[in-house]
C-alpha positions in Angstrom: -33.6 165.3 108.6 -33.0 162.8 111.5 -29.8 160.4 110.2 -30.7 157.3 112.1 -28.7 154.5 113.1 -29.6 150.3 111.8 -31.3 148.8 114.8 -28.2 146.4 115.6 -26.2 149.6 115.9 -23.1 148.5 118.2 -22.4 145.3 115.9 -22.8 147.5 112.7 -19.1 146.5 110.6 -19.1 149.8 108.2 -15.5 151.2 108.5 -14.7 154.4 108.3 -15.2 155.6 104.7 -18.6 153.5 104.4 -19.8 155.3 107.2 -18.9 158.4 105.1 -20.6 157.6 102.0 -23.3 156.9 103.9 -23.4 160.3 106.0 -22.6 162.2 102.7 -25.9 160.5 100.7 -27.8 161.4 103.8 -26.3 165.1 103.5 -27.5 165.6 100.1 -30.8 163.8 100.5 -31.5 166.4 103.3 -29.9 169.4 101.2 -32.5 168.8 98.2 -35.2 167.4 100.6 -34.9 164.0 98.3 -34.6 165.7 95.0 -37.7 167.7 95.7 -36.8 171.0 97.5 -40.5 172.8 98.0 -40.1 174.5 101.2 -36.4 174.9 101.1 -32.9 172.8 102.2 -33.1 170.8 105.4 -30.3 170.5 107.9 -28.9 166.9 109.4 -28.7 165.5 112.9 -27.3 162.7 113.9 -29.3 160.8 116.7 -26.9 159.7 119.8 -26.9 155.9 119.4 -23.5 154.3 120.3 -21.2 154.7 117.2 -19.3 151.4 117.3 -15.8 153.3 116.2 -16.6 155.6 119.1 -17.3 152.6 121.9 -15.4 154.2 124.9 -14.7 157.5 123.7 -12.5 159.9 126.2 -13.2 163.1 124.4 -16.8 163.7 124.4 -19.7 161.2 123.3 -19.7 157.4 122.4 -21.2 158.8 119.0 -19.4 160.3 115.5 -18.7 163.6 117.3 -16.4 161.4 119.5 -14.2 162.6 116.4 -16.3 164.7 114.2 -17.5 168.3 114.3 -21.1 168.4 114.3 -23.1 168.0 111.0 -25.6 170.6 112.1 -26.0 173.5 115.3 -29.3 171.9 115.8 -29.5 169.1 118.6 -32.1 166.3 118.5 -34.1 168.5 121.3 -34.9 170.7 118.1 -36.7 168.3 116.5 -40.0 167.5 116.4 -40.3 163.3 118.0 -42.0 160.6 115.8 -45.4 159.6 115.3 -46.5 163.3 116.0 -48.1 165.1 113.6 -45.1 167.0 112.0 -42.9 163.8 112.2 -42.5 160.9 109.9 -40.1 158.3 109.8 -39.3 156.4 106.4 -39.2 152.8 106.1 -36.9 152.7 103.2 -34.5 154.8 101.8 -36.4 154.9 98.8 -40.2 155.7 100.4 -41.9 159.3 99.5 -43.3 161.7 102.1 -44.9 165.1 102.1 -42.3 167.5 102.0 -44.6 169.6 104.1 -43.9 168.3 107.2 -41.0 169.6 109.6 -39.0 166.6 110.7 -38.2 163.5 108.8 -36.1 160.8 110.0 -33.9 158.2 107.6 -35.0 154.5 107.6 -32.8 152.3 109.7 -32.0 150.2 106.9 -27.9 150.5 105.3 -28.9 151.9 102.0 -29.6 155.7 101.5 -31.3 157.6 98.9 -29.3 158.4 95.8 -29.6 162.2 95.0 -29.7 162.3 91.0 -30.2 166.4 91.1 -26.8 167.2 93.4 -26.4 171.1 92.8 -30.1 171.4 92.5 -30.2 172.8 96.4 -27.0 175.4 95.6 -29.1 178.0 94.4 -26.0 177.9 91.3 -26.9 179.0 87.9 -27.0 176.1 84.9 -28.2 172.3 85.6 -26.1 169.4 87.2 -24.4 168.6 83.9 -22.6 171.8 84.1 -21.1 171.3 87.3 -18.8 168.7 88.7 -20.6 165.4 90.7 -17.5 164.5 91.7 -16.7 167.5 93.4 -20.1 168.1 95.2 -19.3 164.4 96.4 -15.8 165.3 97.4 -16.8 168.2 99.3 -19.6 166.3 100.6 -17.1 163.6 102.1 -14.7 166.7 103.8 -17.7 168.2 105.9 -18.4 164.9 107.2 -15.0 163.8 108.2 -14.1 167.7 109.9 -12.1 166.4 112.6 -12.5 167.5 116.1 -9.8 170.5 117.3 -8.1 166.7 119.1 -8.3 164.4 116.3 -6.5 167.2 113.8 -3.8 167.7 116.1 -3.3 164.4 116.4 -3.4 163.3 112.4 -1.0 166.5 112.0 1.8 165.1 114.5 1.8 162.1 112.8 1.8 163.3 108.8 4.6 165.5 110.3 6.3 162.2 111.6 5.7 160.4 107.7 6.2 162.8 104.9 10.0 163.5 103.9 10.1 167.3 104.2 11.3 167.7 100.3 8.6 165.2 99.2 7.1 166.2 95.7 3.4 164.9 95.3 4.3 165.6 91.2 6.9 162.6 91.6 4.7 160.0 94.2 2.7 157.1 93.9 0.1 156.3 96.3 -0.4 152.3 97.1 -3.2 152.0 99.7 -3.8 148.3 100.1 -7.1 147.3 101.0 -7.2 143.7 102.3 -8.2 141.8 105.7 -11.8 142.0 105.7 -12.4 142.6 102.5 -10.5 139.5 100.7 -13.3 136.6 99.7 -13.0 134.2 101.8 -11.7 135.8 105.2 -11.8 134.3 108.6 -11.5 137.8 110.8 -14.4 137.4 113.2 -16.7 139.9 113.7 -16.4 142.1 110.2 -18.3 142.6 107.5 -18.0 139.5 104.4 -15.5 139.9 101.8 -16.6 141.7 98.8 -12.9 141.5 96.8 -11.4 139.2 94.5 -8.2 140.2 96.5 -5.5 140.4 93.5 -1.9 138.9 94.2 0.7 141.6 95.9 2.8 141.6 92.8 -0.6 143.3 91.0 0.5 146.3 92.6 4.1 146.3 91.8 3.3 146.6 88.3 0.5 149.1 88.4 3.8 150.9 90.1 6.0 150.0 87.2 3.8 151.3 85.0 3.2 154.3 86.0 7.2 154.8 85.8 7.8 154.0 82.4 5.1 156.7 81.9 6.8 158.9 84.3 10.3 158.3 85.1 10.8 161.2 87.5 8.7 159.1 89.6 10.4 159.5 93.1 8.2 158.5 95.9 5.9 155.4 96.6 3.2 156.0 99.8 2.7 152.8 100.7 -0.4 151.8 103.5 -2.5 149.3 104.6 -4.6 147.9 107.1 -3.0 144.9 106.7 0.5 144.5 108.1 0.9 141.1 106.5 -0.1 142.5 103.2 2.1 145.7 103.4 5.1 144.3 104.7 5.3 141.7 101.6 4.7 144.4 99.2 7.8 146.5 101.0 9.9 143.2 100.5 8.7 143.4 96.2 9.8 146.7 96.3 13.0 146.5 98.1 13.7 143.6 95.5 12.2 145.5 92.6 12.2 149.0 92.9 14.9 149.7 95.2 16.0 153.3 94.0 12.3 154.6 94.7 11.7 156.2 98.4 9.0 154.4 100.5 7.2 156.8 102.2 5.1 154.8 105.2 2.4 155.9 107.8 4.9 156.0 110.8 3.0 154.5 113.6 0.6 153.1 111.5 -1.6 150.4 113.6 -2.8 148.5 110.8 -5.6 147.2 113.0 -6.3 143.8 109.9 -9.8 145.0 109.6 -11.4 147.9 108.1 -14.8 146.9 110.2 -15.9 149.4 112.8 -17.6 147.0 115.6 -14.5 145.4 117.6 -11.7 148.0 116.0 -10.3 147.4 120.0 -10.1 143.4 120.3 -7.8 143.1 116.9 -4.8 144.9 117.8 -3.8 144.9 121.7 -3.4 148.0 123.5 -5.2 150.0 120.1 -8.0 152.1 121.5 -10.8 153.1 118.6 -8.7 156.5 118.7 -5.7 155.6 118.1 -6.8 153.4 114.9 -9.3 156.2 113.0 -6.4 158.8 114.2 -4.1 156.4 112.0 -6.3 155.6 109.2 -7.3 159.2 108.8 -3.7 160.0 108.5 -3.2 157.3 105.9 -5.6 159.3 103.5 -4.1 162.5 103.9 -0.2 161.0 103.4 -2.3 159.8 100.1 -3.6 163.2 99.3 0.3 164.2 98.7 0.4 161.4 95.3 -0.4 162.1 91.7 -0.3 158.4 90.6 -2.5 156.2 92.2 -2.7 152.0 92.3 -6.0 150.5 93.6 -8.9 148.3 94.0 -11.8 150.7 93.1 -14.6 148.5 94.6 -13.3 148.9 98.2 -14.7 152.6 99.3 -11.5 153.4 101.4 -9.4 153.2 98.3 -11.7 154.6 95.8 -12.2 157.5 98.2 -8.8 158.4 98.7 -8.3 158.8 95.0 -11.8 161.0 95.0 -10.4 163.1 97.5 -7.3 163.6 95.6 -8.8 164.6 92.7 -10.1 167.0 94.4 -8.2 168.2 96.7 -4.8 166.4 96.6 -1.5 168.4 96.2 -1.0 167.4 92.8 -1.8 168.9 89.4 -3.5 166.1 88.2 -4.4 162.2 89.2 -3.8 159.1 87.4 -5.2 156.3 88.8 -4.2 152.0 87.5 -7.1 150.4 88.7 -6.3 146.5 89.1 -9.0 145.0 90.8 -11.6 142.4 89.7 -14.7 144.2 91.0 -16.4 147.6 90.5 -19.5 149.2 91.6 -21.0 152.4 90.7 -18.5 154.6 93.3 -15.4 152.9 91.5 -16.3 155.0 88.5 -15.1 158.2 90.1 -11.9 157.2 91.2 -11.1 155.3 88.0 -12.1 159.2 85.6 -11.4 162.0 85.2 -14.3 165.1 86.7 -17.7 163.9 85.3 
């Protein structure tokens, strides 16, 4: 199964986590050959258009194995090349074909397939309903985003510069604050329209709150954001507010103001593509070390970071105040429990 890219590839604005969902779907349409596995699983290539988060890479290709391990050991010279007989290329996510034939690459479009039957390629005994959706989609999210050997390094030195060496993820909140881009409304040229009725910075203080009066051994706050605006006001609320609670930051955070992948470089000066999915990748693991979470479950970074902590965060358990003003179907998962 050939993952292709949209046509306009190097202007494509999907940040980091949309690009994940995206590859994840992808993965599973391929594992259960589109919820119809005859012959078998397929595997996933990537094809080697520029990835624009990867535009001048210096550790290997301008694609997502600029940062990423491989999705598959097969290369695109293992494939069979369209409009041959053993080829077929979809038009829409959605289209049929016959399962018959070797090679089938994705439609360019931005949508993917949704795979309804998710365990159905695992060979696991029982149906979907007795399994977990939201851990196949977890696990689906940490093969895709398997850093290269340079790119862990690098998000280690800098969790190892952040986290507070007695730091108890029992006792933290998480606060990632998703805004820029994403905020109704914006005027950051060249990413992708606002989808978010942004709620006001104070929002967050009280989802915070909250979650102490149900907690008061609440210690830590993990506070990040794209936005340095956004996250500097909402350190000034809790200096003013909260000032007995420890605010744990992403030291060296570059907080690029857009979560948009085309022009990551022209936001921030001197902020190569590198440095900023180096930084936002080590934003989600400082998150992965929270139990109580404060979000706005229609933006994908946030809702993902509280999937993946459900999952595999160092808590016991999640709790997750969801205080925004939109939802889609994704936001469910971060806002329940294991369904």
């Amino acid at each position: 199964f050939i993952w292709r890219s949209r046509s306009a590839n190097v202007e494509d604005t999907r940040g980091l986590t949309a690009w994940a969902h995206a590859g994840a779907s992808h993965l599973l349409h391929a594992f259960t050959d589109g919820d119809n596995i005859k012959f078998g699983s397929r595997v996933m290539v990537n094809d080697d258009k520029v990835w624009p988060m990867a535009k001048g890479c210096l550790k290997g290709p301008e694609t997502r194995e600029c940062y990423f391990e491989p999705l598959s050991r097969c290369k695109l010279s293992d494939v069979d090349e369209m409009r041959t007989s053993n080829a077929t290329a979809l038009g829409d996510a959605k289209d049929e074909y016959d399962r018959a034939i070797r090679t089938v690459y994705s439609s360019t479009k931005l949508w993917f397939r949704i795979t309804n039957k998710k365990y159905s390629w695992t060979g696991l005994p029982g149906i979907d309903k007795d399994h977990s959706a939201m851990s196949m989609v977890a696990s689906s999210f940490a093969y895709y985003f398997r850093p290269k050997p340079w790119l862990r390094e690098e998000i280690d030195k800098r969790i190892r510069r952040s986290i507070p060496a007695d730091l108890n993820p029992e006792r933290t909140v998480g606060v990632p604050i998703r805004r820029s881009d994403k905020c109704h409304g914006h005027n950051i040229t060249g990413s992708a329209a606002g989808e978010l009725d942004c709620p006001p910075l104070s929002f967050y203080l009280e989802g915070v709150k909250k979650f102490i009066l149900f907690d008061p051994l609440i210690e830590n706050v993990i506070v990040t954001s794209e936005d340095k605006t956004a996250c500097d006001e909402f350190l000034e609320l809790m200096k003013r507010e909260l000032p007995t609670l420890r605010v744990v930051l992403n030291v060296g955070d570059v907080q690029q103001g857009t979560g948009s992948g085309s022009q990551l470089e022209s936001y921030v000066e001197g902020s190569a593509n590198a440095n900023v999915v180096a930084s936002a990748l080590t934003s989600m693991h400082l998150h992965l070390r929270a139990r109580y979470f404060v979000i706005t479950s229609k933006s994908t970074w946030t809702s993902t970071i509280a999937v993946m902590a459900r999952v595999y965060g160092f808590a016991s358990e999640v709790f997750v105040i969801d205080i925004g003003r939109n939802v889609n179907a994704f936001a469910a998962f971060a806002r329940s429990g294991c369904n």
